[in-house]
C-alpha positions as CSV (number, residue, x, y, z in Angstrom):
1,X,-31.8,152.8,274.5
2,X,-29.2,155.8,274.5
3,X,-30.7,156.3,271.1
4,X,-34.0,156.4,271.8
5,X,-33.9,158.9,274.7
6,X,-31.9,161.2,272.9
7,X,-35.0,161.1,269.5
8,X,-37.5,161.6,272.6
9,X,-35.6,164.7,273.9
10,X,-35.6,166.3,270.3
11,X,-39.4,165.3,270.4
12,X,-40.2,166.6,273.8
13,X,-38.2,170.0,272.9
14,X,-40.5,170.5,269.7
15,X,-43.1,170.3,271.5
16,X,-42.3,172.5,274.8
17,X,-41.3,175.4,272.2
18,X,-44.7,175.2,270.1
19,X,-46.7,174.9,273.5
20,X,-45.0,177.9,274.3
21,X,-45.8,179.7,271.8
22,X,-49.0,178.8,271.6
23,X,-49.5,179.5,275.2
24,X,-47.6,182.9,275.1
25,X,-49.9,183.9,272.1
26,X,-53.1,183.0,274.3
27,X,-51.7,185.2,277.2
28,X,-51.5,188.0,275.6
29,X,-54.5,187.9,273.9
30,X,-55.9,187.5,277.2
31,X,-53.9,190.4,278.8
32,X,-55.2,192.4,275.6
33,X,-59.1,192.1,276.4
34,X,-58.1,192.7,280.3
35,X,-56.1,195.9,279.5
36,X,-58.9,197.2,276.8
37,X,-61.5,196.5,279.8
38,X,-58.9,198.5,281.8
39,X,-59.5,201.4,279.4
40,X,-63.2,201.4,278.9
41,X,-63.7,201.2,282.6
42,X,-61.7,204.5,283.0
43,X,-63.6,206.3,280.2
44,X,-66.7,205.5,281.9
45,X,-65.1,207.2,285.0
46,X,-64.7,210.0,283.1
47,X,-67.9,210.5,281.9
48,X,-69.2,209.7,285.3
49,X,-67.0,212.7,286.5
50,X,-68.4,215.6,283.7
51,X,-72.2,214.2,284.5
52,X,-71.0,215.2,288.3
53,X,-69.6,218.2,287.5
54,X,-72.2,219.4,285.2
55,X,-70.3,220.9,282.6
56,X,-71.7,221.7,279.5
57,X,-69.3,219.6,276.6
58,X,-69.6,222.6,274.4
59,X,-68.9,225.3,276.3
60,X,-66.4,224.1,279.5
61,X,-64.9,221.7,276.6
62,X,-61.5,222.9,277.8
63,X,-61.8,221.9,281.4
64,X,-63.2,218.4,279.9
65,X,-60.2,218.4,277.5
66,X,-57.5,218.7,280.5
67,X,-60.1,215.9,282.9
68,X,-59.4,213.7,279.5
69,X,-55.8,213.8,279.5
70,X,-55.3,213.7,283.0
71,X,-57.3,209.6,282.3
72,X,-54.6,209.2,279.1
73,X,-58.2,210.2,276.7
74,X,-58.0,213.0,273.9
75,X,-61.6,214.5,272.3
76,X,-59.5,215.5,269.0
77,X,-57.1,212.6,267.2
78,X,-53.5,213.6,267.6
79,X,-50.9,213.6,264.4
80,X,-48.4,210.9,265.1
81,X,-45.0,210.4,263.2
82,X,-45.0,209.0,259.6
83,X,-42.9,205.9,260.9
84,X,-45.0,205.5,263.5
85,X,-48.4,205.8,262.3
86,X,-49.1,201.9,261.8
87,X,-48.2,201.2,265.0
88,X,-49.9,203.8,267.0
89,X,-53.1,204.6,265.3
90,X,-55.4,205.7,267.9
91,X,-58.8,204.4,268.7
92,X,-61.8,205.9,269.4
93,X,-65.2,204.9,272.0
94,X,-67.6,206.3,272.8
95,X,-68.8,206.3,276.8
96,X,-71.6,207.3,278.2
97,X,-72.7,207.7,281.8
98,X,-76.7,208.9,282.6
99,X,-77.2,212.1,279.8
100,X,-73.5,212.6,279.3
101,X,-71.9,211.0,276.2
102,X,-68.8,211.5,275.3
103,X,-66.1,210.5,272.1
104,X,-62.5,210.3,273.6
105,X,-59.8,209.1,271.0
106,X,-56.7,206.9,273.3
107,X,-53.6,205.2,272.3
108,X,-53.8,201.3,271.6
109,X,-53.5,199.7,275.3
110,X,-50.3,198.1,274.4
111,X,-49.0,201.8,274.6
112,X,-51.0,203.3,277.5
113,X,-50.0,200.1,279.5
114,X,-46.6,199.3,278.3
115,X,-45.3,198.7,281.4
116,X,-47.1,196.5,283.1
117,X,-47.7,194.4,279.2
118,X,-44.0,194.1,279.2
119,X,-43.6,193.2,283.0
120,X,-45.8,190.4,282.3
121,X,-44.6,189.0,279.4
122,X,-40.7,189.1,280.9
123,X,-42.7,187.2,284.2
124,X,-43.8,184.3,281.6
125,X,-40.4,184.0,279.5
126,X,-39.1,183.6,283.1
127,X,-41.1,180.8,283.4
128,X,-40.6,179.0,280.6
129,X,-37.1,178.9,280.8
130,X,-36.8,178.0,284.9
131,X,-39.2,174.9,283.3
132,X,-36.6,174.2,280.7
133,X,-34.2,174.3,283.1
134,X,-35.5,171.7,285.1
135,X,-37.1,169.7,281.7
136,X,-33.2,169.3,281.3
137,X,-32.0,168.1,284.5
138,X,-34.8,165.7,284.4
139,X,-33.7,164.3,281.0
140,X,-30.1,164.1,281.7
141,X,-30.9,162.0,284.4
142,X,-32.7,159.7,282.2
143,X,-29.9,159.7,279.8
144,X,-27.5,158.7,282.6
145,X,-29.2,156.2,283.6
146,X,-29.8,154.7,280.2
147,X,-25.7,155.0,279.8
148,X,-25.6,153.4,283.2
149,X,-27.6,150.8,282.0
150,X,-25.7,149.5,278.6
151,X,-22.3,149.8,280.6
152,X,-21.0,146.5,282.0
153,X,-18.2,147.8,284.2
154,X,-14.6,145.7,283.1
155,X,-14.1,142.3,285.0
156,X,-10.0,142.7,285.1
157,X,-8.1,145.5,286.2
158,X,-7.4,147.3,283.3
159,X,-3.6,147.7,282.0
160,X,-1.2,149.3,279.5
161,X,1.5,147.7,277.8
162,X,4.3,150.6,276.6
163,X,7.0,149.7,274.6
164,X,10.7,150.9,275.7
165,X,12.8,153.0,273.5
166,X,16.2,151.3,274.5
167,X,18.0,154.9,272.8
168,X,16.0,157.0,275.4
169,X,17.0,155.2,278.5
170,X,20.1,153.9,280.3
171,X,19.2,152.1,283.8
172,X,22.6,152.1,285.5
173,X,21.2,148.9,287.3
174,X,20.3,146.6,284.2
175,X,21.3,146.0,280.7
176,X,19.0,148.4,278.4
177,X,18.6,145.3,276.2
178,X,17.4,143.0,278.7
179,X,14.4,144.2,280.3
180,X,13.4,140.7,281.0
181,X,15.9,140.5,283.8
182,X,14.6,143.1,286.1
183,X,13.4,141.6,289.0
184,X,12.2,145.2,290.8
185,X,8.5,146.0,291.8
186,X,6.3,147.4,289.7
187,X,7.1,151.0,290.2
188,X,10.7,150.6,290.1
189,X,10.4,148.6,286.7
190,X,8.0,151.5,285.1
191,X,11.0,154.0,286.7
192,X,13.9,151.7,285.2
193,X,11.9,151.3,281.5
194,X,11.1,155.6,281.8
195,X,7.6,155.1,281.2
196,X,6.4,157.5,283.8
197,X,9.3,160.3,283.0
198,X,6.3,162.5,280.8
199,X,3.5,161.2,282.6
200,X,1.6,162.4,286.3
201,X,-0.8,160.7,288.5
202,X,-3.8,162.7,290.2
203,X,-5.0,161.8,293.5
204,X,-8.5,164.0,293.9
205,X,-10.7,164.0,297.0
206,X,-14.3,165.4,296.6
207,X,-16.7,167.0,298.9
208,X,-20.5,168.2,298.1
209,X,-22.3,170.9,299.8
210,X,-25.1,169.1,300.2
211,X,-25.5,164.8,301.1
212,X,-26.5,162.4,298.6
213,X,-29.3,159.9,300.1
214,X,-28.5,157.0,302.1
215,X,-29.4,154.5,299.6
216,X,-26.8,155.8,297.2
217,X,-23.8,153.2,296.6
218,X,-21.6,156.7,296.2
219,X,-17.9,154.1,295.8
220,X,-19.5,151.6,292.6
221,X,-21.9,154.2,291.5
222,X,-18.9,157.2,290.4
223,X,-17.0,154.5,289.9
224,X,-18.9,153.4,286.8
225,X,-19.3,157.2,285.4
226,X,-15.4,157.6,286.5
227,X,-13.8,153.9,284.7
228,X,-15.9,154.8,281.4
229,X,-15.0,158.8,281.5
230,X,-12.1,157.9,281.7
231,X,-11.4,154.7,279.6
232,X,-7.7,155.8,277.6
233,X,-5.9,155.7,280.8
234,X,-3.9,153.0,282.4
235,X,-6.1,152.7,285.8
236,X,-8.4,154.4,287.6
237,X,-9.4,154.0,291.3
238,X,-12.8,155.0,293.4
239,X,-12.5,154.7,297.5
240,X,-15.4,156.2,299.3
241,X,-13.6,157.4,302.3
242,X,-15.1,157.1,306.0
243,X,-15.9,160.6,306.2
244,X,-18.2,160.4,303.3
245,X,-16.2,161.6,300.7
246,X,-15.1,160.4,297.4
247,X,-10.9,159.5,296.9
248,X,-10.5,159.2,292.9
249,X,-6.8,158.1,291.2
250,X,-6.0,158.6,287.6
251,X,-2.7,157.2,286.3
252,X,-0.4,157.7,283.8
253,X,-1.5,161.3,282.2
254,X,0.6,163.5,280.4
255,X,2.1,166.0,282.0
256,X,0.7,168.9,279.7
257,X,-2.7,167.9,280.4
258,X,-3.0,167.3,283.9
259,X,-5.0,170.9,284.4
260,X,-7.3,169.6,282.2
261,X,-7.9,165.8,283.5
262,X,-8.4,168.1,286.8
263,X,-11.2,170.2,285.1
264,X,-12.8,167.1,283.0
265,X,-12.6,164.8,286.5
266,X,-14.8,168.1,288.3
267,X,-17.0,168.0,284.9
268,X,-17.7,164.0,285.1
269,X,-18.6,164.2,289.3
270,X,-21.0,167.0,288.6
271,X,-22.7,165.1,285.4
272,X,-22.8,162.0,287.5
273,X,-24.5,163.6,290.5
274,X,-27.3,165.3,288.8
275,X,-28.9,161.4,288.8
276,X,-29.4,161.3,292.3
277,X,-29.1,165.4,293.0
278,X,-30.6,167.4,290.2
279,X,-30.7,170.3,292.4
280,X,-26.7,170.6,292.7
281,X,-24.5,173.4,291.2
282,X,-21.4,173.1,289.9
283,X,-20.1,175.4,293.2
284,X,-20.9,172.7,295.2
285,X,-19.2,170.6,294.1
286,X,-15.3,170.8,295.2
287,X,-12.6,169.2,294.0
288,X,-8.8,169.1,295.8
289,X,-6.1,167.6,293.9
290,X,-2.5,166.8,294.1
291,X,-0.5,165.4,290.8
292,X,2.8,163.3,291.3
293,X,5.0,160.9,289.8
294,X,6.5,157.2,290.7
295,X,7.8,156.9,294.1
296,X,6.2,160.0,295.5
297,X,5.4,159.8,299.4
298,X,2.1,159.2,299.6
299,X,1.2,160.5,302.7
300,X,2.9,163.8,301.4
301,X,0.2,163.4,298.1
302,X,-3.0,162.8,301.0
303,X,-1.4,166.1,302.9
304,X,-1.3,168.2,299.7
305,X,-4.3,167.0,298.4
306,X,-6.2,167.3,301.6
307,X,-5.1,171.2,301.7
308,X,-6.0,171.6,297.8
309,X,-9.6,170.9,298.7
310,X,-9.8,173.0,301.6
311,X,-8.6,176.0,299.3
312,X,-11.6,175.0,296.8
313,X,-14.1,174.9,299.8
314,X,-12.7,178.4,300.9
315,X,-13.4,180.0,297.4
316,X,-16.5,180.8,295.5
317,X,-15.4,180.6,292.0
318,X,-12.4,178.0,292.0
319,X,-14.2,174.6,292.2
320,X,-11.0,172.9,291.1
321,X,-7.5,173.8,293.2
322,X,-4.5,171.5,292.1
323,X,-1.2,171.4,294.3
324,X,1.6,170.0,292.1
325,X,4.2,167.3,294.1
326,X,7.4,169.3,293.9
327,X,6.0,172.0,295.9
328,X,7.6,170.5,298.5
329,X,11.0,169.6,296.9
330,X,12.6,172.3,297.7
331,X,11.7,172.7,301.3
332,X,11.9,169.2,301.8
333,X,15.7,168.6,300.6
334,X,16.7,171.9,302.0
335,X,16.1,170.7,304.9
336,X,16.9,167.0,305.0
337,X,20.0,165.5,306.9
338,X,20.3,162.5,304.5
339,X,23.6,162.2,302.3
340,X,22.4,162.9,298.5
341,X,25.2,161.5,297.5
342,X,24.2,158.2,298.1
343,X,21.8,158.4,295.5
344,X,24.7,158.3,292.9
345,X,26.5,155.7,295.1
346,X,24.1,153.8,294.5
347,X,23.3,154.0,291.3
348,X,19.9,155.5,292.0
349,X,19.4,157.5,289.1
350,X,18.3,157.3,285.7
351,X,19.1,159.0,281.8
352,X,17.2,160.3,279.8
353,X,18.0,161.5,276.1
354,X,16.2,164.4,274.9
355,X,16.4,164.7,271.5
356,X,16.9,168.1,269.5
357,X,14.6,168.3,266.2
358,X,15.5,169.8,263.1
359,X,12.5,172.1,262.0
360,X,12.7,171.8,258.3
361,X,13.0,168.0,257.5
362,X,12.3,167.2,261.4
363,X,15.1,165.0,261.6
364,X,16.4,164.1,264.6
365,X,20.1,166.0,264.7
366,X,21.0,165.2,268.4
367,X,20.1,164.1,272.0
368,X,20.7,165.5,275.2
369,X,21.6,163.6,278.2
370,X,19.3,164.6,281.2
371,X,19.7,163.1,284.8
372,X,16.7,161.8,287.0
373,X,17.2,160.7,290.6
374,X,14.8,158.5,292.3
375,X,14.0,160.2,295.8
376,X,12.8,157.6,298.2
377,X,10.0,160.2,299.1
378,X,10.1,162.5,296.2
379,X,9.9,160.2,293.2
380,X,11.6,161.4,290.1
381,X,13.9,164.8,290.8
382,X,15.8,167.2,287.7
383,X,18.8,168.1,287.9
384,X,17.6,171.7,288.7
385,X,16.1,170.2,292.0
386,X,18.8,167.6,292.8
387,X,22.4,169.5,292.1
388,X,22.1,172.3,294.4
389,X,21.3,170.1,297.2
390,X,24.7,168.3,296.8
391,X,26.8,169.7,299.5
392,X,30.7,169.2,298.4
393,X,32.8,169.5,295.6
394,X,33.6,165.5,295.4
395,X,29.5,164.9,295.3
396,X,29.6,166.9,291.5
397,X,32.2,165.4,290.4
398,X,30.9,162.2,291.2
399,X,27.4,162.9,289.7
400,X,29.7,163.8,286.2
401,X,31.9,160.9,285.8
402,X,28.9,158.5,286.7
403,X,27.0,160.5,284.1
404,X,29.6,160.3,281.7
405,X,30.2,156.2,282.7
406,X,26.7,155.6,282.0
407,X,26.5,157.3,278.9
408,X,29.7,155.6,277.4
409,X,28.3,152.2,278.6
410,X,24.8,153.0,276.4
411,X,27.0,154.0,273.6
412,X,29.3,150.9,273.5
413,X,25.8,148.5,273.5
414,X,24.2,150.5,270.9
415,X,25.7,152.4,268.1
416,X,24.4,155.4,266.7
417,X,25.3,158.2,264.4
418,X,23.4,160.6,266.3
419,X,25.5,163.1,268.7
420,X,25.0,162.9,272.5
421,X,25.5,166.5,274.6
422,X,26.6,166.7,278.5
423,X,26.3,169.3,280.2
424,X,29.2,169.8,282.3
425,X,28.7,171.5,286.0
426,X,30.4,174.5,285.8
427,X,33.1,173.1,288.9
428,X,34.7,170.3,287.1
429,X,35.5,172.5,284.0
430,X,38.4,174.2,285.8
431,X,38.9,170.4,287.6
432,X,42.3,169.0,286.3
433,X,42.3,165.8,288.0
434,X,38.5,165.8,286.8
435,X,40.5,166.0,283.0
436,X,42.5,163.5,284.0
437,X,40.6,161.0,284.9
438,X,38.3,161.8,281.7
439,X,41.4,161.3,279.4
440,X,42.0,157.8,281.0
441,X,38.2,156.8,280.4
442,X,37.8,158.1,277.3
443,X,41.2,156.7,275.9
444,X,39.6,153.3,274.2
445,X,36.0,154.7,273.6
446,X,35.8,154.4,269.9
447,X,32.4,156.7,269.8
448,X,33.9,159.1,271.7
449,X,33.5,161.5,268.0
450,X,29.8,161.7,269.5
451,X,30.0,163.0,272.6
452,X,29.6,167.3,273.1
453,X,30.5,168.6,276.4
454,X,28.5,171.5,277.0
455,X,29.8,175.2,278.6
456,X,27.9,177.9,279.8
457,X,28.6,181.0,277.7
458,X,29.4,182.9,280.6
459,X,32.0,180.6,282.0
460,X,34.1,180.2,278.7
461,X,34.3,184.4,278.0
462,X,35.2,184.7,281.7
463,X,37.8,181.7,282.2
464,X,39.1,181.3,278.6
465,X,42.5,180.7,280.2
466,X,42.0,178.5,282.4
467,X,39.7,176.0,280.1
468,X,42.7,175.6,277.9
469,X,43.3,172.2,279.8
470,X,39.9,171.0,279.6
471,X,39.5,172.2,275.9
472,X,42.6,169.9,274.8
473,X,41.5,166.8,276.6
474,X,38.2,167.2,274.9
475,X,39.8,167.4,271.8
476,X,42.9,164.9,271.8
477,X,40.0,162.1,272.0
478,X,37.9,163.5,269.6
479,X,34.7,165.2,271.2
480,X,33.9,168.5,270.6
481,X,32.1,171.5,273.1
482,X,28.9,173.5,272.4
483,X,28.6,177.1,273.6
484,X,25.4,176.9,276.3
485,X,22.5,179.8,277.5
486,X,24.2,182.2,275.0
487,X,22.6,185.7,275.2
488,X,25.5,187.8,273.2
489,X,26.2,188.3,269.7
490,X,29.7,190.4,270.0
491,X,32.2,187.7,271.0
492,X,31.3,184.9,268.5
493,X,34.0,185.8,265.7
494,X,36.6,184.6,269.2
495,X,35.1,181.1,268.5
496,X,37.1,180.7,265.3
497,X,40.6,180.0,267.6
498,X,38.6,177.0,269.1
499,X,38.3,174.3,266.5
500,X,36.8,172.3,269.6
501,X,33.9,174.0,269.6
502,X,31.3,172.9,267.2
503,X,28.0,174.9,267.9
504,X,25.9,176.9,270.0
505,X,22.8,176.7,272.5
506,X,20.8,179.7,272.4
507,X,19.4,180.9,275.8
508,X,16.0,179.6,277.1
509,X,15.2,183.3,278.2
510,X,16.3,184.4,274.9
511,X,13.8,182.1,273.1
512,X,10.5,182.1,275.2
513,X,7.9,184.5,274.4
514,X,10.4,185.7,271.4
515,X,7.2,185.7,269.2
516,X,6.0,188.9,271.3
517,X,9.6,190.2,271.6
518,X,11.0,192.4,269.2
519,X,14.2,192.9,270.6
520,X,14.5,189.1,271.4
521,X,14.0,188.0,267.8
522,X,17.2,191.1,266.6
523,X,19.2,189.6,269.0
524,X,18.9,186.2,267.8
525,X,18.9,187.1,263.9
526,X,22.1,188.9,265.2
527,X,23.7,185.6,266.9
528,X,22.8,183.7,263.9
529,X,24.6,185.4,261.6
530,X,27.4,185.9,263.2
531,X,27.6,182.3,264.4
532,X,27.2,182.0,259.9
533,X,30.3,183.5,259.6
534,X,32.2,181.0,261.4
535,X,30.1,178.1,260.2
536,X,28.6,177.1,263.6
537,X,25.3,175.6,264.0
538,X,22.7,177.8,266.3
539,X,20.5,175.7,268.9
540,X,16.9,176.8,270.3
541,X,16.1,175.6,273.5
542,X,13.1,175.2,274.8
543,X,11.0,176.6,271.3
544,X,8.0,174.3,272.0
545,X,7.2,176.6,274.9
């Protein structure tokens, strides 16, 4: 049926375009004869005004000359440009009026009435395309409900199944190799098995300018259009709200494209309300929405939807405002009285392994060990959100020796001859009891040859001395330390006294935008070939940016 509408809009399109042609063509014929009427009614007039006047056409043919051009007439043929001439050739009448008959030579009417021919013309095109305007409106609506009609909605709520990567995740809760023995809800069994680390939710609500009709089952009717829009994603949910408005969930999309599920959702309401209201525009349709992960507060996700929307309403050309989750993070751990360090306590955290890519063969050379804390209100929280908030020395080095516990454990139940980098806080580098606890936990690992231990750049120039300590414990069991955020080119020949250290991590501001930055992409040619010298490896961080 989709089919057949679409043949019959191709059909119905020839036709409106050859009608309009046709019927433009008939117009101005039409407006031809009117305006040559025009013309000869106005020579007439003239004639009418030397019979009046009595002058004599041979000898007052001067005054008659300047009565002719003062009517747009001429009694002799004027030369016209070369170029020109096939265009403008000039016609002559002759009009009479009683005993006075006169020859006037004119300009074809197209010329003397250029204006109005062109005002009219512009007046039709207008016309035609306010009718094709509306010719579409009315065929989208037949297409939509031809769509509406071949699409059963599903019967069972509809569901992904994701495998886990045992490498990327260690739940400090549950054996990564037994999955089957989690006994959590459902959102703290997609937080334990990571699925929802890359991925957002978006929680929309929609409001229209103008009502829809009574009749109008809003809740099934955009929840057809919405379901089959959006068909590659784990679930989607439709509440018609009391107030009249529309509350639309989309689960589970990437994190990259949630500005564009945001756009595409505003794109899918306003195709699916042209059915019932072919007179909406686009600005009236608005659109407030809030994306989040697992375990975010929801009435925090209504609040910062709710105030999304009334952004959208108070603009007229952002029909779409989005308010991300963590805008709150900050404010709302800043000021909390709870004990962050329970969250460690209690084991209420998760690792992930982000690995490091090698561009030429794209071999996978390392992984990095990355925290994520499960906020009872916040959902998943960085370490750039979660660490400052810890209030005490004792609470960081906590966080690293359960980091570093957790990461031993993963290694012991699955071997691997990739590398594993941990980044240190900065504290429990120049922490001796912190060294000597390491050196007691580390003493029977027997992968300990894969773990890095990674150093700000700035720390190690600064405190060289005072990380001899840490430097040897690293060493006596066989890890090694990587150089992080370096900047500097001048001080890597130094690096050749530390056998310990076995590469380094460029810095994130040094790497973005280095395609537009001249002096950005010296200074890293620089650190590379100095880090040559000494046969160190050189890390980017963060070059998919």
């Amino acid at each position: 049926m989709v089919t057949q509408f679409k043949n019959a809009k191709v059909r119905m399109l020839s036709i409106y375009v050859i009608a309009f042609m046709l019927l433009l063509t008939i117009f101005n014929l039409l407006l031809g004869e009117i305006l040559h009427q025009k013309v000869h009614i106005e020579g007439s007039q003239l004639a009418q005004q030397v019979y009046n006047l009595k002058l004599d056409q041979i000898a007052d043919r001067d005054i008659i000359a300047a009565l002719a051009a003062d009517h747009g007439f001429m009694l002799e043929p004027e030369s016209m440009p070369f170029h020109f001439s096939a265009f403008m050739a000039q016609e002559s009448d002759i009009y009479k009026y009683k005993t006075v008959s006169l020859k006037l030579y004119h300009l074809p009417f197209w010329i003397v009435e250029s204006h109005l021919f062109i005002l009219l013309n512009l007046v039709m095109i207008g016309a035609t395309v306010w009718g094709y305007r509306w010719w579409r409106v009315l065929f989208k609506r037949r297409d939509m409900v031809a769509e509406l009609s071949g699409f059963n909605a599903p019967t069972v709520p509809l569901t992904v199944n994701l495998p886990v990567n045992n490498m990327a995740i260690a739940d400090v809760n549950t054996v990564a190799t037994k999955p089957q023995q989690v006994s959590e809800d459902d959102t703290a069994i997609k937080g334990v098995y990571g699925i929802q680390n890359n991925y957002n939710h978006l929680f929309a609500l929609l409001y229209w300018v103008q009502p829809f009709p009574d009749s109008v089952d809003l809740e099934s009717h955009f929840k057809l259009i919405i379901v089959k829009g959006f068909k590659e994603l784990s679930r989607v949910s439709v509440k018609l709200l009391s107030s009249g408005g529309l509350a639309i969930t989309l689960e589970n999309i990437p994190q990259a494209d949630v500005d564009t599920y945001a756009k595409r959702l505003h794109q899918t309401i306003y195709q699916a309300s042209l059915l019932y209201r072919g007179d909406l525009s686009r600005k009236e349709i608005k659109i407030g929405v809030c994306n989040y992960r697992d375990g975010a507060d929801q009435t925090i996700v209504y609040q910062l939807t709710k105030s999304a929307l009334i952004l959208a309403k108070q603009s007229a050309w952002q029909h779409v405002h989005r308010v991300p989750f963590n805008y709150t993070h900050s404010t709302v751990l800043a000021n909390s009285s709870e004990n962050l360090t329970d969250y460690i306590d209690k084991k209420k955290f998760m690792l992930f392994f982000q690995p490091l890519f090698e561009f030429v063969s794209g071999d996978i050379l390392q992984h990095e060990a990355l925290i994520r804390v499960r906020h009872k209100s916040l959902g998943m929280l960085s370490a750039k959100q979660f660490i400052p908030q810890l209030k005490s020395d004792d609470a960081i080095t906590l966080l690293d020796k359960t980091v570093l516990e957790q990461v031993i454990k993963l290694l012991n139940s699955e071997p691997s001859s990739l590398t594993v980098s941990i980044n240190l806080h900065a504290f429990n580098w120049f922490d001796d009891d912190y060294w000597h606890w390491f050196g007691e936990i580390m003493k029977n690992v027997q992968a300990a040859n894969k773990l890095q231990f990674e150093i700000s750049e700035v720390d190690f120039y600064q405190h060289q001395q005072l990380l001899k300590f840490a430097f040897s414990k690293v060493k006596s069991v066989g890890s090694s330390v990587v150089i992080d955020n370096v900047s500097s080119h001048d001080k890597i020949a130094l690096l050749t006294h530390y056998k310990v250290i076995k590469g380094l991590k460029l810095s994130y501001d040094l790497i973005h935008n280095i395609d537009k930055n001249i002096t950005q992409q010296k200074m890293v040619r620089q650190i590379v070939s100095n880090a040559e010298r000494v046969s160190l490896p050189v890390y980017g961080v963060g070059v998919e940016t």
